[in-house]
N, CA and C of each residue as an Amber inpcrd file, in Angstrom:
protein
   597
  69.7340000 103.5350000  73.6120000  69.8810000 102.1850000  74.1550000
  71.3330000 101.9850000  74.6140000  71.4640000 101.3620000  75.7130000
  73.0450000 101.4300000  76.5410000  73.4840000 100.2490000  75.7090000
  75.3930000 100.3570000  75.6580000  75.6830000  99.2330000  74.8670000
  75.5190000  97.9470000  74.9670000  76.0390000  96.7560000  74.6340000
  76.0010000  95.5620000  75.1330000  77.0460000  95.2490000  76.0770000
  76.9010000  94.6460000  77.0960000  77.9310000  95.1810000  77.7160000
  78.8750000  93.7210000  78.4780000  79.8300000  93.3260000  78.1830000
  80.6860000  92.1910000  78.5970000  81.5250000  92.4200000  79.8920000
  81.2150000  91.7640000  81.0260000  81.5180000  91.3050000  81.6910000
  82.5090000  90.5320000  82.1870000  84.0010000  90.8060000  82.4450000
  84.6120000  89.6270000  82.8880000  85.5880000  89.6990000  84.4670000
  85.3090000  88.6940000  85.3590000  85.7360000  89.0460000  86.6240000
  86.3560000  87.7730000  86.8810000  87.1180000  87.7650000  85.7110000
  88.4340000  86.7680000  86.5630000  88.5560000  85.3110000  85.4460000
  87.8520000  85.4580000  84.3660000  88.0640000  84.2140000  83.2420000
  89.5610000  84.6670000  82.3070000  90.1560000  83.4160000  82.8390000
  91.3910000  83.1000000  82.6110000  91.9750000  82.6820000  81.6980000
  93.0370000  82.4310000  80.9620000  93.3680000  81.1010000  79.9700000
  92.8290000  81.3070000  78.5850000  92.9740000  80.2240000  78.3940000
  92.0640000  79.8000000  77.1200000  90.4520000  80.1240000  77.6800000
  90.0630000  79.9470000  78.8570000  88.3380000  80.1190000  78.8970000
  88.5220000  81.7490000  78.5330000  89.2390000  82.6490000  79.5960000
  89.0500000  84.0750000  79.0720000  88.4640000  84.1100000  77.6870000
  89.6620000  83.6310000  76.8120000  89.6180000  84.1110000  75.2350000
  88.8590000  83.4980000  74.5800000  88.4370000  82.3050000  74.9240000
  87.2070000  82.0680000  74.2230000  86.0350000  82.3560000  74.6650000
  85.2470000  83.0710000  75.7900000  84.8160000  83.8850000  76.0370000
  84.3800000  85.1870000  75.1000000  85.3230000  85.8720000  74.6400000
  85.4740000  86.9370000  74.0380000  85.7220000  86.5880000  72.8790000
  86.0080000  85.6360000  72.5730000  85.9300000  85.1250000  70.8170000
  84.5470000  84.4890000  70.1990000  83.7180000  84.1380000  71.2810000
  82.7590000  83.8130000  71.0130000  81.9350000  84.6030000  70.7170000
  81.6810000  86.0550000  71.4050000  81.2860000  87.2560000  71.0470000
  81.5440000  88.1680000  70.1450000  82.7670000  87.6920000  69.8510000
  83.2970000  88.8940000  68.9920000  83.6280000  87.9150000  67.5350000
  83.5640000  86.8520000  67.7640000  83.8920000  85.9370000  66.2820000
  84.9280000  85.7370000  65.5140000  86.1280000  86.6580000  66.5050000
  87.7870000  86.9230000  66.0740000  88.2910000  85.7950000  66.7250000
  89.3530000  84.9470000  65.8580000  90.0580000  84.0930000  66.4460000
  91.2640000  84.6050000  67.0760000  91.7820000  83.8440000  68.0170000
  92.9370000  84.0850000  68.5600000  93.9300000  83.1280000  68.3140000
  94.6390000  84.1980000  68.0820000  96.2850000  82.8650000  67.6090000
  96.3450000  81.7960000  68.4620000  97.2950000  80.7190000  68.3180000
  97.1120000  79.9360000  69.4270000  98.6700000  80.2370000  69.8470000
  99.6170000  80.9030000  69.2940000 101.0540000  81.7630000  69.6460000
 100.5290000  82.2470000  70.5710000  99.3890000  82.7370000  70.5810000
  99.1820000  83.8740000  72.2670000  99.4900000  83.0940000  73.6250000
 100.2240000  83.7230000  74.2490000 100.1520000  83.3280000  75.4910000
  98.9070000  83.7100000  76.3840000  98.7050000  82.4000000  77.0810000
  97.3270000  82.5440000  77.6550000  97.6240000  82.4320000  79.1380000
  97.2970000  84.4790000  79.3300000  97.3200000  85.0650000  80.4700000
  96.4400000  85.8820000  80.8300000  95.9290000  86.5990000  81.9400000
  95.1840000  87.7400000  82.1130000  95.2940000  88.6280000  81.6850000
  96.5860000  89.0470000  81.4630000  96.8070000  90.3100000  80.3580000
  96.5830000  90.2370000  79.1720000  96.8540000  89.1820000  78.2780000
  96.7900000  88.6880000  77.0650000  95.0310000  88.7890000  77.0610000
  94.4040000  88.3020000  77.8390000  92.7620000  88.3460000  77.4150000
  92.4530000  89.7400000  77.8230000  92.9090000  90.3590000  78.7130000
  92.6670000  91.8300000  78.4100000  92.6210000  92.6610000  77.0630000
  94.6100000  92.6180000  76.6720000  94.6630000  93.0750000  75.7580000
  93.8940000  92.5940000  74.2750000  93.4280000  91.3420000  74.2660000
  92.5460000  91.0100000  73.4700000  91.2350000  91.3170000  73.3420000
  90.3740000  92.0160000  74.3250000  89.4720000  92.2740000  74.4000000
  89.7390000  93.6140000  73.4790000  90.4290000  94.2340000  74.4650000
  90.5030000  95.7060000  73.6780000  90.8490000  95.8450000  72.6420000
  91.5430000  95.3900000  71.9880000  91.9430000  95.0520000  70.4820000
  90.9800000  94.5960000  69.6840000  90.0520000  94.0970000  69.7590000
  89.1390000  93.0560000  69.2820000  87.4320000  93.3210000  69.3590000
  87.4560000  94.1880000  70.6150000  86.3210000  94.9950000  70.5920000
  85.3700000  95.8900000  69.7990000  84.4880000  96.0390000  69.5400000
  83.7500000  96.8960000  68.2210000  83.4060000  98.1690000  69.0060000
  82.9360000  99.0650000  67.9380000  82.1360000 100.1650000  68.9220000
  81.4740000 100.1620000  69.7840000  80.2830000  99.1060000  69.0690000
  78.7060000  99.0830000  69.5930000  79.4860000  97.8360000  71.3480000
  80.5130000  97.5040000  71.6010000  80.2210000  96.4120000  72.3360000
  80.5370000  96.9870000  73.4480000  80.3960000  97.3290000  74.4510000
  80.9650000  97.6270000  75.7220000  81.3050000  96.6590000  76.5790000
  82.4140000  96.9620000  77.5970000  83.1710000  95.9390000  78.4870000
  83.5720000  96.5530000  80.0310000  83.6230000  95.6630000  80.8650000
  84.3020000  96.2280000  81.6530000  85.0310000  95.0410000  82.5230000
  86.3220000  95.7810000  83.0660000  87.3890000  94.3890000  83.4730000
  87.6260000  94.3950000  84.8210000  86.8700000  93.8120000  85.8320000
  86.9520000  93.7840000  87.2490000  88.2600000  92.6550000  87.5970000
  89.2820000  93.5640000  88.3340000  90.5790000  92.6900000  88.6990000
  90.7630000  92.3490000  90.4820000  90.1990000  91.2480000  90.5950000
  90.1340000  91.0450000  91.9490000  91.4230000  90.3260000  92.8800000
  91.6140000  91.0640000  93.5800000  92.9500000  90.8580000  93.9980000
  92.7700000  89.1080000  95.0830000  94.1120000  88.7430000  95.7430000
  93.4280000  87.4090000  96.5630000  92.1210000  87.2840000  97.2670000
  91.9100000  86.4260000  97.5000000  90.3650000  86.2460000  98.3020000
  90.3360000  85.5850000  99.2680000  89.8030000  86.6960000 100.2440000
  90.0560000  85.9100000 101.4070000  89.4990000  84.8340000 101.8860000
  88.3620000  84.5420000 101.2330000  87.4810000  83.2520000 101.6220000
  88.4400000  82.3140000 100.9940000  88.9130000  82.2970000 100.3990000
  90.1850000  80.9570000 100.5620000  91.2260000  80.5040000 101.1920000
  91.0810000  81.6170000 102.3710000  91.9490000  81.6140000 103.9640000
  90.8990000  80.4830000 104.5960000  91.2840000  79.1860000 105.2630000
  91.0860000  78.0740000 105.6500000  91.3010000  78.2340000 106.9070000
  91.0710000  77.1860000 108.2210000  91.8030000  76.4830000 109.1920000
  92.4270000  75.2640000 108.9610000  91.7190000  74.6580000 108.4050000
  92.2890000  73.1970000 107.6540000  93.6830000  73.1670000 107.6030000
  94.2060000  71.8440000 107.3430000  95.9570000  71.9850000 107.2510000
  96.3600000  72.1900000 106.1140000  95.2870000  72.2040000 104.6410000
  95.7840000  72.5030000 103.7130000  96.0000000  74.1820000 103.1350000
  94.7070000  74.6590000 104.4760000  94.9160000  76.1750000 104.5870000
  96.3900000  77.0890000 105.0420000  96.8840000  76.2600000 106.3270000
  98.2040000  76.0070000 106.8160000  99.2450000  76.4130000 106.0320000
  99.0970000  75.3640000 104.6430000 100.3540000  74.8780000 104.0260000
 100.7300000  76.1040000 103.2640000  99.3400000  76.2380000 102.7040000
  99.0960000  77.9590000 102.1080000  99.9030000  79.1190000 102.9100000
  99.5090000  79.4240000 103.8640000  99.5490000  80.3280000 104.5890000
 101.3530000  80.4040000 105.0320000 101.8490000  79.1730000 105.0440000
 102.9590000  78.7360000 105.1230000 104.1900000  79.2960000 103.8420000
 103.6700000  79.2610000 102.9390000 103.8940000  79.2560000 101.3180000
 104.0840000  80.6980000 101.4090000 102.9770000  81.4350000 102.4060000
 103.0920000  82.9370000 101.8700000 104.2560000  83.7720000 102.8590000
 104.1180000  83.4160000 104.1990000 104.7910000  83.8030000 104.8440000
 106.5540000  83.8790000 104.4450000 106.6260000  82.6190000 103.9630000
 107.6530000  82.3940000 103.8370000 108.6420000  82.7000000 102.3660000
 107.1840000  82.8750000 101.4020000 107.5950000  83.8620000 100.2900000
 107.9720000  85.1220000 100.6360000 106.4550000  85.7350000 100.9800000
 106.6890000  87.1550000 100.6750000 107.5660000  87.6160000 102.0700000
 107.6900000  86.9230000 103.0260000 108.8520000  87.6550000 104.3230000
 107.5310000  88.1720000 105.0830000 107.6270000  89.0630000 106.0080000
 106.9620000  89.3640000 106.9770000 106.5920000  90.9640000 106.6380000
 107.0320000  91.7220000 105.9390000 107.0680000  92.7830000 105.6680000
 106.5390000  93.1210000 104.5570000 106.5050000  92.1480000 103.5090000
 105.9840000  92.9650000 101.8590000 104.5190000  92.6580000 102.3240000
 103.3660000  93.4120000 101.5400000 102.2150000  93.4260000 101.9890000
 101.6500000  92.8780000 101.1260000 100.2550000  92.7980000 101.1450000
  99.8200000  91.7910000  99.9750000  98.3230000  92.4460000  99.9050000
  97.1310000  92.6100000  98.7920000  96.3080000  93.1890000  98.9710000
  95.1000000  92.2220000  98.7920000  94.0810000  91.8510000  99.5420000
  92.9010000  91.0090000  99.4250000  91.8070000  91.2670000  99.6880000
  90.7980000  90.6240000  99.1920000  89.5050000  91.0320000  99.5150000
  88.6600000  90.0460000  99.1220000  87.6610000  90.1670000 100.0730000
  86.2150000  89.4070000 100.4760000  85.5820000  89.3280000  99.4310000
  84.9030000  87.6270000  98.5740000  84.3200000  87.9170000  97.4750000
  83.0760000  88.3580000  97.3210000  82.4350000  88.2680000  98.2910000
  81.0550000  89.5100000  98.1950000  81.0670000  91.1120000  97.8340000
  82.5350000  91.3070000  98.0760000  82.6140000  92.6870000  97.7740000
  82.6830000  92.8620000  95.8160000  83.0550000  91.6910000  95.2340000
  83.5110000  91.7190000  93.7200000  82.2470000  91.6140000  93.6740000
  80.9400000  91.3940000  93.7830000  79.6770000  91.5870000  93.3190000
  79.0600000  92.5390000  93.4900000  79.4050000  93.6160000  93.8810000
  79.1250000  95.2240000  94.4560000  78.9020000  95.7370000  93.0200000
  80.3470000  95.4790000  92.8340000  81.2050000  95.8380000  91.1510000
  80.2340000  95.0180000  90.4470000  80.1230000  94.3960000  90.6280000
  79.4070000  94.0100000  88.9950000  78.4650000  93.8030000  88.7210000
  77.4620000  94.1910000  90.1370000  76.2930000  94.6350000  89.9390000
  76.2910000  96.2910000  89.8390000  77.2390000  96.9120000  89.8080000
  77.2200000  98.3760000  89.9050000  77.4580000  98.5440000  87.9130000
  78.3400000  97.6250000  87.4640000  78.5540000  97.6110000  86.4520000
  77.3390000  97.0380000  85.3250000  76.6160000  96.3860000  85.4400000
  75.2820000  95.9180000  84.9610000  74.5270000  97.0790000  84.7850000
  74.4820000  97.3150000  86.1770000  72.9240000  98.8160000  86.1400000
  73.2030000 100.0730000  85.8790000  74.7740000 100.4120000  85.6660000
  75.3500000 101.3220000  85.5280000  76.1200000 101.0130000  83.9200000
  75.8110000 100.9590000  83.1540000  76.6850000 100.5530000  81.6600000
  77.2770000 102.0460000  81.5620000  76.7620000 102.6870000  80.8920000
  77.0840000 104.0470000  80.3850000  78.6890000 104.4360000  81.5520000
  77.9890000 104.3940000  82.4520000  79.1640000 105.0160000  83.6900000
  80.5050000 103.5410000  83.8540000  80.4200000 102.7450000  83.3850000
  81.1880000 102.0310000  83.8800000  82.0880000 101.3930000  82.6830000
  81.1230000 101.7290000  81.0430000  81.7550000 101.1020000  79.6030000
  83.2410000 101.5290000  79.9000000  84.1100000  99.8090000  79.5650000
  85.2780000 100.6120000  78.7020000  86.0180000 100.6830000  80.2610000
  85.8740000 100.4520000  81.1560000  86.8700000 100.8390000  82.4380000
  87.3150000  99.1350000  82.7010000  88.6180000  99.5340000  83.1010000
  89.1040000  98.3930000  84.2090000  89.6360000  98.6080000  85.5650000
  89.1280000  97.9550000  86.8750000  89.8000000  98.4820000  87.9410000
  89.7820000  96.9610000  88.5010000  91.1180000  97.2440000  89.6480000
  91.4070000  96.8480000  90.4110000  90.7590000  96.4320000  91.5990000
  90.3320000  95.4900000  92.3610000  89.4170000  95.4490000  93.5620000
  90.1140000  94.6420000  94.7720000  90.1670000  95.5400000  96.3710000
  91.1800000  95.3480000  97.2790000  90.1610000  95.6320000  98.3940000
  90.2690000  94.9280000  99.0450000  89.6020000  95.8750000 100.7340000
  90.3850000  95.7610000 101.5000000  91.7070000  95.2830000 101.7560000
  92.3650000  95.3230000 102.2590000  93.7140000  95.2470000 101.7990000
  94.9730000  95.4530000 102.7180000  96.2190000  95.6430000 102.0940000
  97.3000000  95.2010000 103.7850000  97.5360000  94.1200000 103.7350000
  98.4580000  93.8270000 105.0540000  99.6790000  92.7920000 104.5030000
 100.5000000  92.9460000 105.4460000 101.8450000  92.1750000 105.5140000
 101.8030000  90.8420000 106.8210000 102.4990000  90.4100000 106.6990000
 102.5860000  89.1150000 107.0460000 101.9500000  89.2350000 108.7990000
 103.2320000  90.3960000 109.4700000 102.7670000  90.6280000 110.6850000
 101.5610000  91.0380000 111.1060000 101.1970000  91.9100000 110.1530000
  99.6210000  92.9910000 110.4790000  98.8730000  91.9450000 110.2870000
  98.6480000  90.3510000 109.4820000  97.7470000  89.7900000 109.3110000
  97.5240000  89.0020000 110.9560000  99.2100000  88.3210000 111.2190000
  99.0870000  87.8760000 112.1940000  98.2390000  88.8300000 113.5430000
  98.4070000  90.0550000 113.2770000  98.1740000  90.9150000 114.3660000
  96.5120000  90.7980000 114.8410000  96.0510000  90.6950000 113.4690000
  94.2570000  90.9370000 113.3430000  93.9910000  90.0930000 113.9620000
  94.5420000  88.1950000 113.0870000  94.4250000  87.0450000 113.8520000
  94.6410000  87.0960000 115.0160000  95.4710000  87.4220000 115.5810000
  95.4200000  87.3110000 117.6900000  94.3370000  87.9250000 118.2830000
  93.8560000  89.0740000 117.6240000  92.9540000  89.9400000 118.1760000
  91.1830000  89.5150000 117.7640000  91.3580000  88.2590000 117.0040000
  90.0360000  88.2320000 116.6180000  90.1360000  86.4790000 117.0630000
  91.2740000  86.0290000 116.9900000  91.0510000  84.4840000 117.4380000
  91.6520000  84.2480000 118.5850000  92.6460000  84.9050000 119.3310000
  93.5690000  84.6530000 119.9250000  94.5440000  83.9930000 119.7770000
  95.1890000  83.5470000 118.4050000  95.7130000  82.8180000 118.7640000
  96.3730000  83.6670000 116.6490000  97.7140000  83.6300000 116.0550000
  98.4490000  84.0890000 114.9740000  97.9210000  83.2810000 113.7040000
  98.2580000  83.9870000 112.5310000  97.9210000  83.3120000 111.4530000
  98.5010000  81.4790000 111.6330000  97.5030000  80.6000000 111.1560000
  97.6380000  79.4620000 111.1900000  98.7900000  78.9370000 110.0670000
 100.1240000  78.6120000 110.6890000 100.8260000  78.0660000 109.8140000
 101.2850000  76.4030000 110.2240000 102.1580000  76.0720000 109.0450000
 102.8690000  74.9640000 109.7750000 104.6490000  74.7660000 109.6030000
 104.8840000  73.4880000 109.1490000 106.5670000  73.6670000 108.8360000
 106.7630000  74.2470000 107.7570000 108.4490000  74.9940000 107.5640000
 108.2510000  76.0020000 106.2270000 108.6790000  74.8670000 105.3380000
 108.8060000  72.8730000 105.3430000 109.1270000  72.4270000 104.8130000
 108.5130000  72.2170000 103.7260000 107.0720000  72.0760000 104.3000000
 105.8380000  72.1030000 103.4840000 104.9160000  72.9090000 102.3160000
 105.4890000  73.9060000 103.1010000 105.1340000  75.7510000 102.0740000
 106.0090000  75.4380000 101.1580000 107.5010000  74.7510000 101.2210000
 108.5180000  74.7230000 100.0430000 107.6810000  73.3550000  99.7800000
 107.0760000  72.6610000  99.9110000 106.9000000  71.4390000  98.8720000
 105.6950000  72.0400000  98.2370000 104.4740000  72.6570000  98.7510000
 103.7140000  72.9160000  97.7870000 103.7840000  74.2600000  96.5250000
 104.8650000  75.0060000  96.5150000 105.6530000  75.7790000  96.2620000
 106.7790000  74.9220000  94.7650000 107.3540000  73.9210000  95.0400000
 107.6770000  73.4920000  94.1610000 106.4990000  72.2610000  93.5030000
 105.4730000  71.5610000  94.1200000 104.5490000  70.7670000  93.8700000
 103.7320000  70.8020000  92.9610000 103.4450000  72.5700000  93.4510000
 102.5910000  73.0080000  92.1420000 102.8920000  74.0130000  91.4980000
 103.6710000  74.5110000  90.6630000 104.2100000  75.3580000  90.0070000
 103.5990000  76.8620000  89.5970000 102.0010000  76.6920000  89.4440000
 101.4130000  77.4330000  88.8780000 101.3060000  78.4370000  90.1840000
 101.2370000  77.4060000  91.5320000 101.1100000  78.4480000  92.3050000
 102.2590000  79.1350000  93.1380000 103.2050000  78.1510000  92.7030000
 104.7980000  78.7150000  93.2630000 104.8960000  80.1010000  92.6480000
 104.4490000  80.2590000  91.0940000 105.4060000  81.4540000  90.4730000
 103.9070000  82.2520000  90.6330000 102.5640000  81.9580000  91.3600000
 101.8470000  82.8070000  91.4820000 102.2960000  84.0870000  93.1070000
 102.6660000  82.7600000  93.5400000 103.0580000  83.5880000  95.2050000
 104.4910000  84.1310000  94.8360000 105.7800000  83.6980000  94.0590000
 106.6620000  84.7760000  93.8840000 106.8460000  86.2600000  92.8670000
 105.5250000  86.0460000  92.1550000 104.7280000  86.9030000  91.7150000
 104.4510000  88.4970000  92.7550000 103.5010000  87.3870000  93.6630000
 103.1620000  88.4810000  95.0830000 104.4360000  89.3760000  95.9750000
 105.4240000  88.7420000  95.8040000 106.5840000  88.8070000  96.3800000
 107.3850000  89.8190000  95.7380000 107.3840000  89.5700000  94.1610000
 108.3530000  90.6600000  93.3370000 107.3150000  91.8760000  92.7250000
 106.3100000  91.6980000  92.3970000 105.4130000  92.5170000  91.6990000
 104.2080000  93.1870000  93.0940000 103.2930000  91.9670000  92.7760000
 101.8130000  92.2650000  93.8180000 101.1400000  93.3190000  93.1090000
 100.0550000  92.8640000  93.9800000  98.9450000  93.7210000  93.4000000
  98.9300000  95.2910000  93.3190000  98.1500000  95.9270000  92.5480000
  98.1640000  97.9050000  92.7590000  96.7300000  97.6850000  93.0460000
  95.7880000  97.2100000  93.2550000  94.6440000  98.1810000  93.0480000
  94.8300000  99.1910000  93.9790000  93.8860000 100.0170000  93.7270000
  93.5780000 101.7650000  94.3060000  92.9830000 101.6980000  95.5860000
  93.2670000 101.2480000  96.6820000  92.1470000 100.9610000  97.6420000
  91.1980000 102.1200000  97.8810000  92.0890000 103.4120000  98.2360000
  91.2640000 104.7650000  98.2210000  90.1840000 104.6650000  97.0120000
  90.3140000 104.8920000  95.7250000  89.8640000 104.4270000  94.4240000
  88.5100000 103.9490000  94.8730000  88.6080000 102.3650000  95.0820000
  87.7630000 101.6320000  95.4710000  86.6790000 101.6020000  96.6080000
  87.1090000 102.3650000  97.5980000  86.4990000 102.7230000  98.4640000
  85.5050000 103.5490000  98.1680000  85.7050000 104.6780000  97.3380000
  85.1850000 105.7390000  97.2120000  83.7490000 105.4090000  96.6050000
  83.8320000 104.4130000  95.7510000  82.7190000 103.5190000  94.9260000
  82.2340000 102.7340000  96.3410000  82.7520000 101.8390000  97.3150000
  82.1160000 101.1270000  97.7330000  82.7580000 101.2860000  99.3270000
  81.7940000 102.3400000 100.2760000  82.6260000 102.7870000 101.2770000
  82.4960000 101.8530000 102.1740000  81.2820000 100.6230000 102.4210000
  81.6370000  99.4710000 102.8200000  82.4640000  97.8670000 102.3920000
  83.5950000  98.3930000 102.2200000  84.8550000  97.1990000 101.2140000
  84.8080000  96.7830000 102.5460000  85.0730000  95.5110000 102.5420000
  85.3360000  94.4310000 104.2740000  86.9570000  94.6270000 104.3760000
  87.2930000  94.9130000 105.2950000  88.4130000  94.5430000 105.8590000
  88.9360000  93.2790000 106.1830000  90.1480000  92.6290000 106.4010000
  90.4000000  91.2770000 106.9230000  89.6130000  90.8240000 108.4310000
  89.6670000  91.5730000 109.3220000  89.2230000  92.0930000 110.4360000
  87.5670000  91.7690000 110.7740000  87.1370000  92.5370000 109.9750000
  85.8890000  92.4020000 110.0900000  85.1200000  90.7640000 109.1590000
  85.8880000  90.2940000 108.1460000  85.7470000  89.5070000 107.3570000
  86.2490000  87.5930000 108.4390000  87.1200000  87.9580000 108.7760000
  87.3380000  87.0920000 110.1710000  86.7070000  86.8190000 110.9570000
  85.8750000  88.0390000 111.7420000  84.9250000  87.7650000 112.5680000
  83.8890000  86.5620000 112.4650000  83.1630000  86.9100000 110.9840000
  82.3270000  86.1870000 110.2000000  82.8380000  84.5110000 109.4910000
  83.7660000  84.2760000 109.8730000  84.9900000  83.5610000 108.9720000
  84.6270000  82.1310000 109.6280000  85.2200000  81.1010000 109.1380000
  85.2450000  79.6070000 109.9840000  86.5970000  79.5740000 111.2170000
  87.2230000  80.4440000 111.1120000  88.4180000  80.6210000 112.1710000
  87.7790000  81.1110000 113.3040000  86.6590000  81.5020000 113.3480000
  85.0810000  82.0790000 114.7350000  84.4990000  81.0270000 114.8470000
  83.5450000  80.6040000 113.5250000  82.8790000  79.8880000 113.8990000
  83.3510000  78.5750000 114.2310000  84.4740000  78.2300000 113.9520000
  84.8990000  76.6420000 114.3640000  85.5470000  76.5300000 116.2140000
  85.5680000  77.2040000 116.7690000  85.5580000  78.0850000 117.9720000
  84.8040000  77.3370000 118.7070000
C-alpha cells in the first residue's frame, strides 16, 4: 500500500503549519518564524515514516500579470526593483497542477521530494520584448512614483520583490521540463492572456 501522502503547493504562515500539525499532532512553537522555509523544515522534522510528502515550489505566476492599472503599478514595482537585466523565473498556474497530479498518481516516485516549478525565466527587457511581439505594444507600466508607493505601502510585498532582486528564484527549468516537456512559456501564455483578449 503507497504511503499517505501530503501535499503542499504553496500554504504559507501559520496556515502552512497548521496544516501539518494537524496531521502530524506536533505542536509548533509559536518562537517559529512563520515562513516557507520554516514549514518546510517542519514538515521534515516532524514527519513519521509511514507519512509521505511532497513540496511543490512555484515560482511567480503569471496569471497575476494584469492590464488593469493595478497590474501597472505591479509591473512598475518590478521593473524598477529588479533593473532591466536581473531575470526573474515564472510560470503559468495550470502548469503547478501537472505536478500535483503527477504527484497523487505517482506517490512511490515522487515521496519525500521537493522541487522547484518555472516555465519560464526572463528579465525585464526579454519580457518587454515578448510583449511587443505578441501585443504590440511593451510591458504595461506606469510612473516609477507609484511602484515606490506600493513598494513602501505594502511591505510584505516590497521585501517580497527585493527578495527577487537580491536572491530570486533557482528552480531547475531543464529539471522541470524534463517531467513536463509542455511547461508554457510567457509567450505562448500571453497569447491566451487578457492582454489578447481585451484587444
Amino acid at each position: 500500500m503507497p504511503p499517505r501522502t501530503l501535499l503542499i503547493t504553496g500554504a504559507t504562515g501559520k496556515q502552512g503549519s497548521a496544516v501539518i500539525d494537524a496531521l502530524l499532532s506536533h505542536p509548533l512553537s509559536s518562537s517559529d518564524p512563520f515562513t516557507v522555509l520554516a514549514v518546510e523544515q517542519h514538515l521534515r522534522k516532524s514527519a513519521t515514516r509511514t507519512m509521505g510528502w511532497t513540496i511543490l515550489r512555484p515560482v511567480i505566476f503569471m496569471d497575476n500579470l494584469s492590464p488593469v492599472f493595478a497590474g501597472k503599478v505591479f509591473m512598475t514595482l518590478l521593473r524598477d526593483t529588479l533593473g532591466r537585466d536581473k531575470p526573474l523565473q515564472w510560470i503559468a498556474t495550470r502548469d503547478i497542477g501537472f505536478f500535483a497530479a503527477e504527484a497523487f498518481h505517482n506517490p512511490e516516485e515522487w515521496n519525500k521530494k521537493a522541487m522547484g516549478l518555472a516555465g519560464d525565466e526572463l528579465t525585464f527587457e526579454e519580457m518587454n520584448r515578448v510583449f511587443e511581439r505578441v501585443t504590440g505594444k511593451p510591458v504595461p507600466t506606469t510612473w516609477g512614483l507609484l511602484g515606490k508607493g506600493l513598494k513602501t505601502g505594502v511591505k510584505e510585498l516590497g521585501s517580497m520583490v527585493e527578495w527577487f532582486a537580491l536572491e530570486g528564484y533557482r528552480a531547475d527549468l531543464r529539471k522541470v521540463k524534463e517531467v513536463n516537456p509542455g511547461m508554457v512559456g510567457l509567450e505562448e501564455w500571453l497569447r491566451k492572456s487578457p492582454f489578447v483578449k481585451g484587444k
